[in-house]
Structures are given as structure tokens and as C-alpha cells.
C-alpha positions as CSV (number, residue, x, y, z in Angstrom):
1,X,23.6,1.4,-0.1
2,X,26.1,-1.3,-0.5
3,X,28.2,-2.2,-3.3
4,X,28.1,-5.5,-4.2
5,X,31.6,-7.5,-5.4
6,X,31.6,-10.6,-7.3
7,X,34.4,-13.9,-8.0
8,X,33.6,-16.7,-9.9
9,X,34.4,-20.3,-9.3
10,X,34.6,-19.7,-5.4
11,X,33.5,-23.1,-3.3
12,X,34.4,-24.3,-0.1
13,X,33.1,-25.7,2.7
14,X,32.8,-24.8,6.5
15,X,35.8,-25.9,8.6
16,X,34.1,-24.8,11.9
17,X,30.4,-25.1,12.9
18,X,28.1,-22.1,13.5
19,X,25.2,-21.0,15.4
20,X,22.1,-19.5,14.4
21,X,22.9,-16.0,14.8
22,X,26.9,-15.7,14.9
23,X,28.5,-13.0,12.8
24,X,31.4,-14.8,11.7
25,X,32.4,-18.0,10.0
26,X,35.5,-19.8,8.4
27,X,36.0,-21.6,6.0
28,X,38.2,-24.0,4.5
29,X,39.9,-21.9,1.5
30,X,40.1,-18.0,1.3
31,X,41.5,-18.8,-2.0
32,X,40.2,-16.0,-4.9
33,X,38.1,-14.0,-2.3
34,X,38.5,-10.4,-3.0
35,X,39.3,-7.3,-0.4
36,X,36.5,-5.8,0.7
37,X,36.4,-2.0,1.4
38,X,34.0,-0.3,3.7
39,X,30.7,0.0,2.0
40,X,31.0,-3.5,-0.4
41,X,29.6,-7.1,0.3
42,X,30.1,-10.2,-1.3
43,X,27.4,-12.6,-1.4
44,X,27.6,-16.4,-0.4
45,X,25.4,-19.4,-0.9
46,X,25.2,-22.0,1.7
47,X,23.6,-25.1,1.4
48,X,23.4,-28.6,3.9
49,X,26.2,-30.7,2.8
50,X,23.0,-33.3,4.4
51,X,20.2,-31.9,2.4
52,X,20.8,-29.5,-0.8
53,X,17.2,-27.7,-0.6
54,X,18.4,-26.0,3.3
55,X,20.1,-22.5,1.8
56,X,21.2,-19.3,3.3
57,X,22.3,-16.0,2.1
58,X,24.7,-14.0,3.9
59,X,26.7,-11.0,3.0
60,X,30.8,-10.9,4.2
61,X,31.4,-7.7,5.2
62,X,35.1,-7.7,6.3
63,X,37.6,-11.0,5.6
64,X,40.4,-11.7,7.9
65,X,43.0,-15.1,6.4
66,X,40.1,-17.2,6.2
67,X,37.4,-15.7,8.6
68,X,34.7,-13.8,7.0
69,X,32.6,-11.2,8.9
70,X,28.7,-11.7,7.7
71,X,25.1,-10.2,8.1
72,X,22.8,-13.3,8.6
73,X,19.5,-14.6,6.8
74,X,19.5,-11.9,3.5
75,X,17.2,-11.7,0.4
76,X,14.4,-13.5,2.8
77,X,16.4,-16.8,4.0
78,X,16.8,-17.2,7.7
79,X,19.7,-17.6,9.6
80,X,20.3,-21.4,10.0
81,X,22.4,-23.9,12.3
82,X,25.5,-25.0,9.7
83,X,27.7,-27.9,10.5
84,X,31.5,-28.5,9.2
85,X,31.7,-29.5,5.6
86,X,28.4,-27.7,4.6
87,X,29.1,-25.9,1.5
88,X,29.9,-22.5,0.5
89,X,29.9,-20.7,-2.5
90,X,29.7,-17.6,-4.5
91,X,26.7,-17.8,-6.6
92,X,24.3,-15.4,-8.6
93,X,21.2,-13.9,-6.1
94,X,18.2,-11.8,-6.9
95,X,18.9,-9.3,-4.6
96,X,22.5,-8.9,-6.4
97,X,21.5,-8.9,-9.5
98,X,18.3,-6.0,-8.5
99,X,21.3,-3.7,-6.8
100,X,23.5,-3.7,-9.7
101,X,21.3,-1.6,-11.9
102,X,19.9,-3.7,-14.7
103,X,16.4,-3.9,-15.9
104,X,15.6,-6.9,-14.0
105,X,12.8,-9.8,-15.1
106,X,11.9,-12.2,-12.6
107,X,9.1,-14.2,-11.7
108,X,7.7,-14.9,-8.1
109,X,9.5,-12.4,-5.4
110,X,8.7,-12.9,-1.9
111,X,11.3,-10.8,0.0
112,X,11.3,-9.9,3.7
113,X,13.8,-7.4,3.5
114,X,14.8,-3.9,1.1
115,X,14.7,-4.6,-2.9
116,X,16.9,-2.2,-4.2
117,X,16.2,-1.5,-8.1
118,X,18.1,1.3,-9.7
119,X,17.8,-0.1,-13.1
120,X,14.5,-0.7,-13.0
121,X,12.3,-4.1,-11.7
122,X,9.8,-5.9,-14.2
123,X,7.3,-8.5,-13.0
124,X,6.3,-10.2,-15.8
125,X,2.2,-10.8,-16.1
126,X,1.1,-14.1,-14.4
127,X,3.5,-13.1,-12.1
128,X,4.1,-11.6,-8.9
129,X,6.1,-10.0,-6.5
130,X,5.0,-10.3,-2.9
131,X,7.1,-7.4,-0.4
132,X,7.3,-7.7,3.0
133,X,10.0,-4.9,3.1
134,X,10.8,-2.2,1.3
135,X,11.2,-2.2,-2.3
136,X,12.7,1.5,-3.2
137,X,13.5,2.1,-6.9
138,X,15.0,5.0,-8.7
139,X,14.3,2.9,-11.8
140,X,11.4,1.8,-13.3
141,X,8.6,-0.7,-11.8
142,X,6.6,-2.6,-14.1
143,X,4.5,-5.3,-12.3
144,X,2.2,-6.7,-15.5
145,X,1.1,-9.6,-13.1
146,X,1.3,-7.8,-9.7
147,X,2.8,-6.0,-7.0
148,X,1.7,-6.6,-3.1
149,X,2.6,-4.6,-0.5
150,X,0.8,-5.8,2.9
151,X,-0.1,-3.8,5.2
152,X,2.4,-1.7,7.2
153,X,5.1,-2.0,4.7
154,X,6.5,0.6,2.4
155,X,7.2,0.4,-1.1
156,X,9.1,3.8,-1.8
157,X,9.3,4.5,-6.0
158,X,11.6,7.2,-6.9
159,X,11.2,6.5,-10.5
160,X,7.5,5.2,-11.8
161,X,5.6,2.4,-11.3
162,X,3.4,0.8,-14.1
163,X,1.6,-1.6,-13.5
164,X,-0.9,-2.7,-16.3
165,X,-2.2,-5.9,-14.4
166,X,-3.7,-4.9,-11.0
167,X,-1.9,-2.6,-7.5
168,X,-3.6,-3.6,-4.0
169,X,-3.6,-0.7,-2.3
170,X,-5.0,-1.4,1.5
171,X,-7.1,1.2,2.7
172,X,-6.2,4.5,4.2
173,X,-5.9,4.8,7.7
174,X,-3.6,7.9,8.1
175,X,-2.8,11.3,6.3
176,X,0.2,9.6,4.9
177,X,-1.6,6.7,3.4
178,X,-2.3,6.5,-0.1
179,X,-5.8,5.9,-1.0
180,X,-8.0,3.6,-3.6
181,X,-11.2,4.1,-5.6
182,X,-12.7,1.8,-3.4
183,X,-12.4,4.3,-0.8
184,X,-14.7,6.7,-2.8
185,X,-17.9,5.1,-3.4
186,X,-20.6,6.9,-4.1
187,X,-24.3,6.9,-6.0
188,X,-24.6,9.8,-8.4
189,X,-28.7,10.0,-8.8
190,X,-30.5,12.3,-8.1
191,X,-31.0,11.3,-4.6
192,X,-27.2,10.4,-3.7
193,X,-24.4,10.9,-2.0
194,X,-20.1,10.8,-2.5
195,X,-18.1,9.1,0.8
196,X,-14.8,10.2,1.4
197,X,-11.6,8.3,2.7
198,X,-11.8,10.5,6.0
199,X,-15.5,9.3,6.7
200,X,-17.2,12.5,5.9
201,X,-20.4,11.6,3.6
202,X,-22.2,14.4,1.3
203,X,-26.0,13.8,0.6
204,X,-28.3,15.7,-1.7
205,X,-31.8,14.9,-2.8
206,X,-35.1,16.7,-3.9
207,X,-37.7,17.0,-1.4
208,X,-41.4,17.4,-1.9
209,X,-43.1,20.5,0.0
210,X,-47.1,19.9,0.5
211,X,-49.8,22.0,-1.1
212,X,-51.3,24.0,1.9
213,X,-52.6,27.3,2.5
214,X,-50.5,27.4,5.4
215,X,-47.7,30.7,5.4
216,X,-45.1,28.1,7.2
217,X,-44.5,24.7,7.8
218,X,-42.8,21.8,8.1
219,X,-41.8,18.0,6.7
220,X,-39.8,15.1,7.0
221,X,-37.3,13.1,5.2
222,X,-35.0,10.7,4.6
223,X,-31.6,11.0,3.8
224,X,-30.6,9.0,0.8
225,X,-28.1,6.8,3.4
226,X,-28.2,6.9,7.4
227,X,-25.2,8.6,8.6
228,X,-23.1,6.1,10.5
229,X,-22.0,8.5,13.2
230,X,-23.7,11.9,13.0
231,X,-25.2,14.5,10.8
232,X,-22.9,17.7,10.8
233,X,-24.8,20.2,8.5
234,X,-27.6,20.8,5.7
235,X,-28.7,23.4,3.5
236,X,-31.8,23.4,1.3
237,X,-32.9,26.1,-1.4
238,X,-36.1,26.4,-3.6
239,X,-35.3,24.6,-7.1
240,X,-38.1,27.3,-8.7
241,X,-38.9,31.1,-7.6
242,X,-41.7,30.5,-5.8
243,X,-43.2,33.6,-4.1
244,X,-44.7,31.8,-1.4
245,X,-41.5,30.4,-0.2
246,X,-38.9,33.1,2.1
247,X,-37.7,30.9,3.9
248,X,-36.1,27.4,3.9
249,X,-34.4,25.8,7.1
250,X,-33.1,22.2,8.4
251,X,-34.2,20.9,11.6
252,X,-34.3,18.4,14.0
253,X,-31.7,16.1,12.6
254,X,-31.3,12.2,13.1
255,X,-28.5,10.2,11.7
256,X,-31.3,9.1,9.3
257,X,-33.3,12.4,7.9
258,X,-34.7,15.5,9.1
259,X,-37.4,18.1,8.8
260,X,-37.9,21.2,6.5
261,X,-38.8,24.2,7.3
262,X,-40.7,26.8,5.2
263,X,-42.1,30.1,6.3
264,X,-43.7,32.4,3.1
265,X,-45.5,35.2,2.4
266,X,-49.2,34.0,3.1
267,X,-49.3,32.7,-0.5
268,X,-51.1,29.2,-1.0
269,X,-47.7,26.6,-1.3
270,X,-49.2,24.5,-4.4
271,X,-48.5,20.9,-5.3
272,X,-45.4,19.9,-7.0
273,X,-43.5,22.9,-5.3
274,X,-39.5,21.2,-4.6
275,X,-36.5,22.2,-2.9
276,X,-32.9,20.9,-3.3
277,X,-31.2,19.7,0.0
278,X,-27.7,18.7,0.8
279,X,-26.4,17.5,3.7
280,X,-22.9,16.8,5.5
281,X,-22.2,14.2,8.2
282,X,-19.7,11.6,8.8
């Protein structure tokens, strides 16, 4: 991680244009600006001598007389087309402020690069904090308002993350993924069934047998829900000892029920005789 350096009271302006995307620039005074060793940035400000809301962050890696050696477009500005006189300066940024290991408060953070919090990163509530990157903290995260993380970015948190307002988590897709309660949902009667992340569904229910003098037999039902895809397997047992009854069995399977299967001991099955049944598929 870099280590950031700070001067105050540095401002100067460009004395030679720049493009877009070059990696060095030079300005009209080196005077006050530090020596950077290998590993340490200094931050700069510019802004459009022509219009004072145009801003980017760069970091100087390396200063030669008055070149400076800079990574483009940081803390979520882009790299932009600067002219000679615009202005440069050494100024206070969030993402300098984050590295250097305070407790940070801020409100509204929309960063398309790494937050960096080793002190620990508080978004007050009403707030948010918006991530297209990575924020990775060995501190503390406390996000009262909120903390987004779209899709396919990271948020890595080596230290804890509170968050007493609300955490959108998107929903699984890999092994790696974490998951939501959303993810679970489920009806706990007594005909119901629990989903799972991974797409498996378990089902159980009580089913009905008729009265007959029959020794076997059979009869449908319905699963609580229709299985999207398939079923996978069932098991029913008797909910009372009921002599009659030997054996229970699952057949013929849809996506949507099945039928029970009895075979007894030649004993009359009477009325009211149930069986519990539960049932995987996906």
C-alpha cells in the first residue's frame, strides 16, 4: 500500500500542456515539494484555470527539477485534457485522509477505485457510500446509512463491518458468494417447504390414505410447490402404528406431485389413517 506525503501551501500552475493519459507533467514551481521514496505519493488537485468545477486527482510518484511522474484519474476523477496555466495544488482528499488511519466520517462516497481504511470508515445514517472498487479495511466499517457494493465488485473487511441501517447483498451465484435471507425463503406449515441458495427445494406435507378394504394401493398428490426443474427424491412414513400399513413407497413423480404407495397386511385401511411425506428436488 502506498504511503501518502503531505506539504502545505503548495500552488502552481501547469507550464506545459497535457494529454489525457500522459504520465508526466511540469509545472511552474517545484518550490516546497518533498522527495519521494519508493513506495510514497503525494496527492495534487487540479482544476480548469477556465472553469473551477473540472478537477483531477493524480498521485506524483517520482519528481525530477520540476517534472513530476503521476498515476492518472485517482479517488474516482478521470484523467482529463489540461492546458498551461491550469492550476495545481496540494489539497486534502478523501482517499488521503481514509489511508492515513483515522476513524473517518464522511458523507456520500462514490469511488471507482480501492478505499483503503485502516483506521476504520463511518458512513453516517442518511448517508451512503456507493463502491465500485474495492474497499478493504483492517479497521472498522460502520455504514448507519448504507454500504453498496454492485455486482462484481469486492468489498474485502479485515476488521468488522456494522452496519445498523441496511447491507445489499446481490444474490449468490458462486461458492464464493455470500448469501442473503432472501435467498432462503421458505413456508413453515404444515404443508411447506425451505429453498436453498443452490436451488435444491425440501417439501413435506401430510397425506390422506383412503379407507378401503384393499391390502395395497395407491394415491396422488400434490406437492406443496411445483419443482422448477425436477423432483430428486421422497420418502413417506406412517404418522400412527397402524397394522394394516407395511409398506409405504413414492412413485411416479412429476415436477408437481406424486403417488403413494401402501401394501398391508389384509387389514381394512380406515378413514383418517395419514402418513408424513417429504420430498427433495431442485
Amino acid at each position: 500500500m502506498s504511503q501518502f506525503v503531505y506539504i502545505n501551501f503548495y500552488k502552481t500552475t501547469l507550464s506545459a500542456a497535457m494529454t489525457s493519459t500522459q504520465t508526466t507533467m511540469t509545472v511552474g514551481s517545484a518550490t516546497g515539494l518533498p522527495t519521494l521514496t519508493t513506495g510514497q505519493v503525494l496527492p495534487l488537485v487540479l482544476t480548469s484555470a477556465s472553469n473551477n468545477t473540472v478537477h483531477e486527482i493524480v498521485y506524483v510518484t517520482a519528481i525530477s527539477s520540476n517534472t513530476l511522474t503521476i498515476e492518472r484519474g485517482q479517488e474516482g476523477t478521470a484523467g482529463n485534457t489540461w492546458a498551461i496555466g491550469d492550476y495545481v495544488s496540494c489539497d486534502t482528499t478523501a482517499g488521503s485522509v481514509v489511508a492515513s488511519g483515522d476513524d473517518v466520517s464522511f458523507g456520500t462516497v462514490d469511488a471507482t477505485g480501492l478505499i483503503t481504511a485502516n483506521g476504520g470508515l463511518t458512513v453516517p445514517s442518511g448517508q451512503t457510500a456507493t463502491v465500485a472498487g474495492t474497499v478493504d479495511a483492517t479497521g472498522l466499517i460502520t455504514a448507519n446509512g448504507g454500504l453498496t457494493v454492485p455486482s462484481g465488485q469486492t468489498a474485502t473487511v479485515a476488521g468488522t463491518l456494522d452496519v445498523t441501517g441496511s447491507a445489499t447483498v446481490p444474490a449468490a451465484t458462486a461458492s464464493t458468494n455470500p448469501v442473503n435471507l432472501g435467498q432462503f425463503p421458505n413456508s413453515l406449515a404444515s404443508a411447506g417447504y425451505q429453498k436453498l441458495p443452490n436451488g435444491l427445494i425440501i417439501q413435506w406435507q401430510v397425506v390422506g390414505l383412503p379407507s378401503t378394504n384393499a391390502s395395497s394401493g395407491s394415491t396422488s398428490f400434490n406437492f406443496p410447490i411445483a419443482f422448477p426443474n425436477g423432483f430428486l427424491s421422497g420418502q413417506a412414513i406412517q404418522d400412527v402404528d397402524v397394522p394394516a400399513i407395511i409398506i409405504l413407497g413414492i412413485y411416479s413423480p412429476t415436477t408437481s406431485g406424486a403417488r403413494l404407495t401402501w401394501a398391508g397386511s389384509g387389514s381394512p385401511l380406515t378413514g383418517g389413517t395419514t402418513c408424513w411425506v417429504m420430498v427433495i428436488g431442485y
